[in-house]
N, C-alpha and C positions, 0 to 999 in steps of 0.2 A: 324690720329685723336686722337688717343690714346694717343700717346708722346705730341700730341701738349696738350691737358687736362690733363696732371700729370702734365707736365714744369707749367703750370699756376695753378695749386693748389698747388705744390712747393712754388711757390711764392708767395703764400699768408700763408707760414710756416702750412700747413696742414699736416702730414705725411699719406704718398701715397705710397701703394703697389699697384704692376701690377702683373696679373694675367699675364702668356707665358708659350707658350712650353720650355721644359727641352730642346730640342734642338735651342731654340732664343739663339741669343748671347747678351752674356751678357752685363750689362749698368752698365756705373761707375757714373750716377749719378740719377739711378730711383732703390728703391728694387723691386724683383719681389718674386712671393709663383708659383709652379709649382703645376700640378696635381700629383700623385701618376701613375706608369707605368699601363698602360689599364684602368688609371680612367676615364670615361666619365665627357665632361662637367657640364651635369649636377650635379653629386653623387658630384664632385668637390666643385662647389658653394654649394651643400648641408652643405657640412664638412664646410667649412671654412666663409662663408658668414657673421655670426653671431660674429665672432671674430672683428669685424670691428664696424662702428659707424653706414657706411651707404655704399651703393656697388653702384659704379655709372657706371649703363653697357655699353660697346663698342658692339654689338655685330649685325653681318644681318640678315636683314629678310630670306634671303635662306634657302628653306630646313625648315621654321618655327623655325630656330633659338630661333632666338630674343623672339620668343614667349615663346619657350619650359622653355626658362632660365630666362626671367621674371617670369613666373608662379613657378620654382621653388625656386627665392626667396621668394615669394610669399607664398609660401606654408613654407618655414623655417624660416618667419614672419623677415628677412632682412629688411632693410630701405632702399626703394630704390630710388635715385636722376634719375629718370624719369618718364615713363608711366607707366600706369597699364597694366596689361597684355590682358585684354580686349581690349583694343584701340589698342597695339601693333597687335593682330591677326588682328585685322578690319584691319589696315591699312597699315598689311602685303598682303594681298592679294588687288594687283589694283585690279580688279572688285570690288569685295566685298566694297573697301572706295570710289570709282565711283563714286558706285549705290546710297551708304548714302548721298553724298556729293548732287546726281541732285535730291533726293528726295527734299531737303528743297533748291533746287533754286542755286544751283552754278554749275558756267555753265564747264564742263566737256570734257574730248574727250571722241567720243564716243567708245566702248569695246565691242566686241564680242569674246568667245572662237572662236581659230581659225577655228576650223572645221566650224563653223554658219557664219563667217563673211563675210557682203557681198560683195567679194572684186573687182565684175565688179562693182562697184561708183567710185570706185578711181583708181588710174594710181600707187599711193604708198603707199604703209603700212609700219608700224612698228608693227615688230613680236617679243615676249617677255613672259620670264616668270610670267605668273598670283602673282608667290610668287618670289619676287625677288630681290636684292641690286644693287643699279646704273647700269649701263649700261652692268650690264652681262649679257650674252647672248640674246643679241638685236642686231634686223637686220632693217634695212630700205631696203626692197623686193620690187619690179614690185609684180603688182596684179599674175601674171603668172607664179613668182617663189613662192610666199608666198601661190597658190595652191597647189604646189608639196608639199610641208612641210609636213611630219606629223611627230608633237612633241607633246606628252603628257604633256599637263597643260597650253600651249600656249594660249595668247589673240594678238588678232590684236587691231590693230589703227590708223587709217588715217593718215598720213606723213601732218601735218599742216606747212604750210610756214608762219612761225610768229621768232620771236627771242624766243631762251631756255635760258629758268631765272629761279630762284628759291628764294625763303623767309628765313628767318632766323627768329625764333621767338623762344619767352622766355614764355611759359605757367605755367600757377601757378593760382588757387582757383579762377577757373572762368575768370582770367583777361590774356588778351593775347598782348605780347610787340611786336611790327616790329622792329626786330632788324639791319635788312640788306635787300636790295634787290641787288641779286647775278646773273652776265650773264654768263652763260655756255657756253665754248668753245667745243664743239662737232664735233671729228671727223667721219668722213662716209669713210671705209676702201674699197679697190674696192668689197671685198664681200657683202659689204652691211650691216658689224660690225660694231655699233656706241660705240665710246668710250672719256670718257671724257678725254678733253687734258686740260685743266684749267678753273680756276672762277678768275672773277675780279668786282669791288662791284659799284655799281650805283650808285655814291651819285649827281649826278645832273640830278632829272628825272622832269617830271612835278607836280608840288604842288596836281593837282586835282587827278595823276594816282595815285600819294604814296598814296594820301586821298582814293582811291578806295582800291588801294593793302592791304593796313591798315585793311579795313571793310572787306575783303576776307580773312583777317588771323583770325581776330575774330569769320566770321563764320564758319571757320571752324575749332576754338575751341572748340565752342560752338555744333558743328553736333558731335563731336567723343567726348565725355565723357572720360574722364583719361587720355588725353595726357595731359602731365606735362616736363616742364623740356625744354630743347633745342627740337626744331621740328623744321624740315624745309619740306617744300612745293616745288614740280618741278614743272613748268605750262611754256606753250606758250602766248608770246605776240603778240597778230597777230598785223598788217598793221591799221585795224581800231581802235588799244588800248583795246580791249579785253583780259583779261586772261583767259585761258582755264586751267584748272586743269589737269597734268599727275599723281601724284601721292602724299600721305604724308610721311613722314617719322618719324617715333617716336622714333628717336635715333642722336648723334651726325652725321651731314653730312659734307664733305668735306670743305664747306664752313665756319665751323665753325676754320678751321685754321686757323690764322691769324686775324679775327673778331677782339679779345681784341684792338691787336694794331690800328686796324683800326676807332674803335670807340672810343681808349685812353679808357677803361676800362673794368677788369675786368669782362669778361661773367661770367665764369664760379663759380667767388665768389657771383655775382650776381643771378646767378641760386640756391646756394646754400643757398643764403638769403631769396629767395622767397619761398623755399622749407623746411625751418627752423622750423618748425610746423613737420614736419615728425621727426626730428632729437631728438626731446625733446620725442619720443614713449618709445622703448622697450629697446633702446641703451642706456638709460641716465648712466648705470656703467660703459662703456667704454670709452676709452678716445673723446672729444668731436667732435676735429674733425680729426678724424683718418677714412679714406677714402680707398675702395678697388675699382678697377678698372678693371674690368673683358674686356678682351677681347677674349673671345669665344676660349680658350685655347684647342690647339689641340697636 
């Protein structure tokens, strides 16, 4: 995700540093800025953040990542080509952006910590981390294994028999674009490890579903205050054309590879158009558009 969003700001003659470990190998055609030896993420993007015009982060929800290093741009008053760090914590913990999402009417799976969930209703669950980045450690369990479980922080979720798809959207000042609609290739390992094996993009679906799909990415613009920038959405399509919500994502997602080519333009300069009202703040002494690219450098 990283390489694919520096290759397309390249291309639009932006100059792009990447944030890497001192141990990545090196690129002959991306600069990269390292941390200092035992510098934490964080103290990292402290120092260096502000050298730049605006920091466009790559980084996961795991462990509250994403959170911790939003907030610390945030706090070093960076420009950042995404969320706010507000939305980012919502919508790092599934329960937590669930719960907001069935408050105001979108329909949801339903989420129990595991210890509470009731799992004689169902024959299958999915077990998974409460704070977590795509399909790590996720299992699809019988009710009788996902008893024996005990893992601190775990939510269950009813194994839905519908197709795994996801949204691509482009958020900015209230208004929210459909950029994509994405089918997840999901594999089920015999332990019961789901793991993504590929996306491939929808473009012949029915007029009235995109027309529903459309009105569910707006609402749920509009539920989480501060996502900005590239979001994408995972959800189940069942049998009857319903979309169930799995989760948001308030950061580049896998899908967004390849996107440019596939819609013939520019996301990512697109993003940065919409987003162009941030860029004119604290930066304007810097060069304009000189772009850092954090990926959660370890």
């Amino acid at each position: 995700m990283r390489d694919a969003l520096c290759r397309e700001l390249a291309q639009l003659d932006i100059a792009v540093v990447a944030a890497a470990s001192p141990l990545a190998a090196a690129s002959s055609w991306l600069a990269a800025i390292h941390p200092r030896p035992a510098e934490s993420a964080t103290d990292f993007l402290g120092r260096v953040a502000n050298t730049f015009a605006a920091v466009w982060l790559v980084a996961p929800e795991s462990a509250g990542i994403a959170t911790a290093l939003t907030r610390q741009l945030e706090r070093c008053g960076a420009t950042v080509l995404g969320c706010r760090s507000d939305a980012v914590a919502l919508a790092s913990s599934k329960s937590r952006c669930l719960a907001r999402l069935a408050a105001v009417g979108i329909t949801t799976v339903p989420t129990w910590p595991l210890t509470r969930a009731p799992l004689t209703e169902h024959a299958l669950w999915v077990v998974k981390p409460d704070v977590g980045c795509g399909c790590q450690d996720m299992r699809r369990l019988s009710a009788t294994d996902a008893a024996h479980l005990d893992v601190d922080g775990a939510i269950a979720q009813p194994w839905l028999d519908g197709l795994t798809m996801s949204l691509s959207l482009l958020v900015a000042d209230g208004c929210c674009e459909l950029l994509s609609i994405n089918r997840q290739h999901i594999d089920i390992a015999a332990s019961g490890a789901l793991a993504l094996a590929g996306i491939s993009r929808c473009p012949a679906l029915d007029p009235m579903l995109v027309g529903r799909l459309r009105l569910l990415a707006r609402r749920i613009a509009d539920a989480i205050p501060g996502l900005a920038g590239y979001v994408g959405v995972d959800f189940v399509l069942m049998p009857d054309g319903e979309a169930v919500v799995l989760e948001v994502n308030p950061r580049l997602t896998s899908a967004f590879v390849g996107l440019s080519d596939f819609l013939d333009r520019s996301v990512a300069g697109d993003i940065m158009a919409a987003l162009a009202p941030r860029l004119l703040g604290p930066c304007t002494d810097l060069p304009p558009w000189s772009v850092g690219i954090s990926a959660a450098p370890t």
